[in-house]
C-alpha positions in Angstrom: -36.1 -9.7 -40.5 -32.6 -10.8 -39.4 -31.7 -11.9 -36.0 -28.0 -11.2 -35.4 -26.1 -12.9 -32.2 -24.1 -10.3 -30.5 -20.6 -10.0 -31.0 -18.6 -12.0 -27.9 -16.7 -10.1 -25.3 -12.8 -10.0 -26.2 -11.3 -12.9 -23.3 -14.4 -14.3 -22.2 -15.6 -18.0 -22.2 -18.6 -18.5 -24.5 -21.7 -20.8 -22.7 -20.5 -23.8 -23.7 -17.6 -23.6 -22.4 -15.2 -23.7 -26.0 -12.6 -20.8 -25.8 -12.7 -18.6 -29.4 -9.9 -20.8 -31.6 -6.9 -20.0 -28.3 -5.5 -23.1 -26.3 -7.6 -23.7 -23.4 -6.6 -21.6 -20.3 -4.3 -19.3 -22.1 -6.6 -16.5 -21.2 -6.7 -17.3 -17.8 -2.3 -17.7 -17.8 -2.2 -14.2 -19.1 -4.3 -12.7 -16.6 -3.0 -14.4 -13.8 0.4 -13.3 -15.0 -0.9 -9.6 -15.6 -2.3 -9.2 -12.1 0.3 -10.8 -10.3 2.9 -8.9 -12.7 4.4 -7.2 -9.1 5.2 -10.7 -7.4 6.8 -12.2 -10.7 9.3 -9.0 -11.3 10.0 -9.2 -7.1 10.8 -13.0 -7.5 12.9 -12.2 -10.9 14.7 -9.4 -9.1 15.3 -12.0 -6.1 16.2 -14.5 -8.3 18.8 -12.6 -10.6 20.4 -10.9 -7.6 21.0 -14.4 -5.7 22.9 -15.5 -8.5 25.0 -12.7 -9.4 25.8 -11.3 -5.8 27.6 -13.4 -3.2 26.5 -11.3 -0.2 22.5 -10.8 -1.0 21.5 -14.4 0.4 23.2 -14.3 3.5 21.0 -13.6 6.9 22.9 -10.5 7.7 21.7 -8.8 4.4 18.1 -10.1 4.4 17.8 -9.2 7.9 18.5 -5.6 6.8 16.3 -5.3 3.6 13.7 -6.6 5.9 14.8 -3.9 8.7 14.9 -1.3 5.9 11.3 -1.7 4.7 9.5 -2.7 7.8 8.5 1.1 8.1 6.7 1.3 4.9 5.2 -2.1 5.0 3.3 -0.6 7.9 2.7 2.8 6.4 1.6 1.3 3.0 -1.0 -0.6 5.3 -2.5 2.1 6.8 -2.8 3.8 3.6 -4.5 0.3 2.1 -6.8 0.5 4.9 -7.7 4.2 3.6 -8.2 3.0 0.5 -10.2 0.0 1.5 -12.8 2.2 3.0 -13.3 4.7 0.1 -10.5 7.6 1.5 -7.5 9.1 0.4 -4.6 10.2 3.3 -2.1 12.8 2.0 -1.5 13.4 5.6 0.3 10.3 6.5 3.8 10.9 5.1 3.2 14.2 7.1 2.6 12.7 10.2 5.4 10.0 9.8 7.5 12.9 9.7 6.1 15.0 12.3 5.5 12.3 15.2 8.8 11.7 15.7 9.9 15.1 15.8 7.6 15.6 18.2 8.7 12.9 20.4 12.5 13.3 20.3 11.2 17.1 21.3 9.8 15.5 24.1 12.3 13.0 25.1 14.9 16.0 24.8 12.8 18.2 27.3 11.9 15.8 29.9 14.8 12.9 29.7 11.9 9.9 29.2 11.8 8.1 26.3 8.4 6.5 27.6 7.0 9.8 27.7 8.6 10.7 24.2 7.1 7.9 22.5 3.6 8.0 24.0 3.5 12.0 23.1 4.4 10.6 19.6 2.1 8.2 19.4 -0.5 10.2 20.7 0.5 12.9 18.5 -0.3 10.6 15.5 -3.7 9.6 17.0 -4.8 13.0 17.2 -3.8 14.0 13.9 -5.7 10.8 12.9 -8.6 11.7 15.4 -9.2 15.0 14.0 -9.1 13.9 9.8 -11.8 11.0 10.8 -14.1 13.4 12.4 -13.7 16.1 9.7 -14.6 13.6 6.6 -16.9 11.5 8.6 -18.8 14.3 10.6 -18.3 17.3 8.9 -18.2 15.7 5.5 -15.8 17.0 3.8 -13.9 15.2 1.1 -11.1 12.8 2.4 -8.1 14.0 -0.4 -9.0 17.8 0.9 -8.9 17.4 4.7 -5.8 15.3 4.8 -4.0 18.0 2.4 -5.0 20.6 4.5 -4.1 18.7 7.5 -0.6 17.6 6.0 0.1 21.6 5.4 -0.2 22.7 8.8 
């Protein structure tokens, strides 16, 4: 009877700590570089366009990319926060439309923006309200309540 040692996993570290014939960390380079592939083509894309354009480093321009994509930032953390906790919300492009809408309606009809932006905001809690309550107390699936509540 043969014994046979099992075959090692491709990119792991055998027990003794030697690393399969490759150059010691070059594993661990390429994955670091592989998961953090996002923040190295951002910092490329920086890099390139603060040599090549005049304007791009100046604080008026960086000032208004940061304006610009202050608005996702916030909606791409709501949606992580979603994610985090094992949802899915289709609704929230929906609602970043809507709640506006709804509070320019408002400030239009009564001449407040106060009022306009806490009918928006509450607008956007209720919407919220009512998609927490149907996946958590009704249980039904995330992805299908906030479609149907991003139709509506």
């Amino acid at each position: 009877m043969t014994t046979s040692t099992p075959a090692p996993t491709p990119g792991a570290e055998r027990a003794d700590g030697a690393n399969e014939g490759r150059p010691f960390g070059s594993h661990r380079l390429l994955g670091t570089l592989f998961n953090y592939a996002i923040v190295w083509v951002v910092a490329i894309l920086f890099m390139g366009l603060a040599v090549t354009t005049d304007g791009f480093l100046t604080y008026a321009n960086l000032k208004n990319v940061l304006d610009q994509q202050s608005l996702l930032l916030i909606a791409a953390a709501a949606a992580t926060i979603a994610m985090i906790a094992g949802g899915f919300d289709v609704s929230q492009a929906a609602v970043y439309v809507v709640a506006p809408l709804v509070a320019i309606q408002v400030q239009h009809a009564t001449g407040s923006v106060p009022l306009g932006i806490g009918v928006g905001l509450l607008f956007g809690l209720v919407v919220g309200t009512v998609n927490g309550f149907v996946v958590a107390v009704v249980r039904i699936n995330s992805l299908i309540t906030t479609l149907a509540v991003s139709t509506i």
